[in-house]
C-alpha positions as CSV (number, residue, x, y, z in Angstrom):
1,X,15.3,-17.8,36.4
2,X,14.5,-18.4,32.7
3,X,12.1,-15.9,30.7
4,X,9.7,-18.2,29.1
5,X,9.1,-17.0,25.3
6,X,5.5,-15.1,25.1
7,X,2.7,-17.5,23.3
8,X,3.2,-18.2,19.1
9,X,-1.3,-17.7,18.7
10,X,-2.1,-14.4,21.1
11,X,1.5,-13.6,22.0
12,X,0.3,-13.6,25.4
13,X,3.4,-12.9,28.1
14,X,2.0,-14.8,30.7
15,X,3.1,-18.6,29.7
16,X,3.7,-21.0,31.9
17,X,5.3,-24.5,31.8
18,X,4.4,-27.8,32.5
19,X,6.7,-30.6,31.9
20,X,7.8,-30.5,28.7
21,X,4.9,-28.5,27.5
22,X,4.8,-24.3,27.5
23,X,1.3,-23.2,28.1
24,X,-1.0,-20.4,27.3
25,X,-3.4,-19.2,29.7
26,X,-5.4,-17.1,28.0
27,X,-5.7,-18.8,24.6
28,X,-4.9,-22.4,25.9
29,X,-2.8,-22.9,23.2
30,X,0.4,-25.8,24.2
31,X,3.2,-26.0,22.6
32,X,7.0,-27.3,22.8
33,X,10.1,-25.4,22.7
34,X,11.1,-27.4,19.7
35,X,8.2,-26.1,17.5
36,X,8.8,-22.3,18.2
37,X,12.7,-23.1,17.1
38,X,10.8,-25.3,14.2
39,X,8.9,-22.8,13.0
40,X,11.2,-19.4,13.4
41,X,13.5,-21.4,10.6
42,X,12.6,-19.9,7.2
43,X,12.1,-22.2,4.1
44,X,14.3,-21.1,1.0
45,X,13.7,-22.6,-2.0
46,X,16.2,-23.3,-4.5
47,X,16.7,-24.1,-8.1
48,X,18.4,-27.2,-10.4
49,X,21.5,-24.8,-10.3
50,X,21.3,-23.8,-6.1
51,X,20.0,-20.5,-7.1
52,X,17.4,-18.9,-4.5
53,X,14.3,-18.5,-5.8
54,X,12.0,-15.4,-5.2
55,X,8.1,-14.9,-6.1
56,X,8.0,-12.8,-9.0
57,X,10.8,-14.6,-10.8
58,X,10.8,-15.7,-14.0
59,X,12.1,-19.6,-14.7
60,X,12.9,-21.8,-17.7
61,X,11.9,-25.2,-17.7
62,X,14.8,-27.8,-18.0
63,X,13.8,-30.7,-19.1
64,X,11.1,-32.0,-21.0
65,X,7.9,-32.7,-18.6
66,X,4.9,-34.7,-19.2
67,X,2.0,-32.7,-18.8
68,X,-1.4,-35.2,-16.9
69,X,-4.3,-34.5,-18.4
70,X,-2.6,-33.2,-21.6
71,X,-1.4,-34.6,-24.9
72,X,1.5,-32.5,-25.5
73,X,4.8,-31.8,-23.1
74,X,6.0,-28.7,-21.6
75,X,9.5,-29.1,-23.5
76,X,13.0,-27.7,-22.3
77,X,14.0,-24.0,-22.7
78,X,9.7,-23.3,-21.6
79,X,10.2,-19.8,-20.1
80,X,7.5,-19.3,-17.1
81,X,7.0,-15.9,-15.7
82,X,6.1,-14.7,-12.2
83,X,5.9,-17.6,-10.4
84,X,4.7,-17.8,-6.9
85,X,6.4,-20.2,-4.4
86,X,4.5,-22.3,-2.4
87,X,4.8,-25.3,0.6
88,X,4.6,-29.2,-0.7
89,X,6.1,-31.8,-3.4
90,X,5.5,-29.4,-6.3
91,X,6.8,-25.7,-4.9
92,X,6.3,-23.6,-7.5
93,X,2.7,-22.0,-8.9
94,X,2.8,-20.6,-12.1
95,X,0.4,-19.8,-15.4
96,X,1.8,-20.9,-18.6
97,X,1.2,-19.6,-21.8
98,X,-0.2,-22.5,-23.6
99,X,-0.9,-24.9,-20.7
100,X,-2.8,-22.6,-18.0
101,X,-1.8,-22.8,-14.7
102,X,0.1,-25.0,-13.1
103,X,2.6,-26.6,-10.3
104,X,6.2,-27.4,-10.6
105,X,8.9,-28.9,-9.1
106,X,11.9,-26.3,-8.3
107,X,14.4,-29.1,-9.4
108,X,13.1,-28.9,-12.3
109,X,13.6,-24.9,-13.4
110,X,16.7,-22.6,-13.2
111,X,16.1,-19.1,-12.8
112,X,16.1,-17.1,-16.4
């Protein structure tokens, strides 16, 4: 007999399975095996060079970027402090001196 894995919302013990489905009984919450595997894999986000990147980290900017909504460009060698990494297209949150805050691509920045 296979222990079924206890439920990802109320972490419940008493899950059930139906089909392809596992169930929650208490919080009626369904789910697949393939999501709890999915989502027990952690992100890591990465720099231009392959280095890991960490919140708190301070970045430098390499290559010149067009900034919307503002006349001037965030040019190469920009240093960026304590960034803040985040899910989606543009993964990293930061202030900049200058610009305010913003978001940035992590293929764009190598760790300082």
């Amino acid at each position: 007999m296979t222990t079924l894995p206890p439920c990802p919302e109320c972490q419940s013990e008493y899950t059930y399975e139906d089909r392809n489905l596992l169930v929650c009984p208490e919080c009626a919450h369904e789910w697949t095996r393939k999501e709890k595997e999915a989502s027990e894999e952690v992100r890591v986000w990465k720099d231009a060079n392959g280095t890991v990147l960490n919140n708190g980290d301070a970045v430098l900017v390499i290559k010149d970027l067009k900034v919307k909504g503002a006349s001037s460009v965030l040019k190469t060698g920009t240093k960026v402090k304590n960034i803040r990494l985040i899910e989606g297209d543009h993964d990293i949150d930061c202030k900049i001196d200058g610009f305010g805050a913003m978001q940035l691509k992590s293929e764009f920045v190598k760790k300082a």
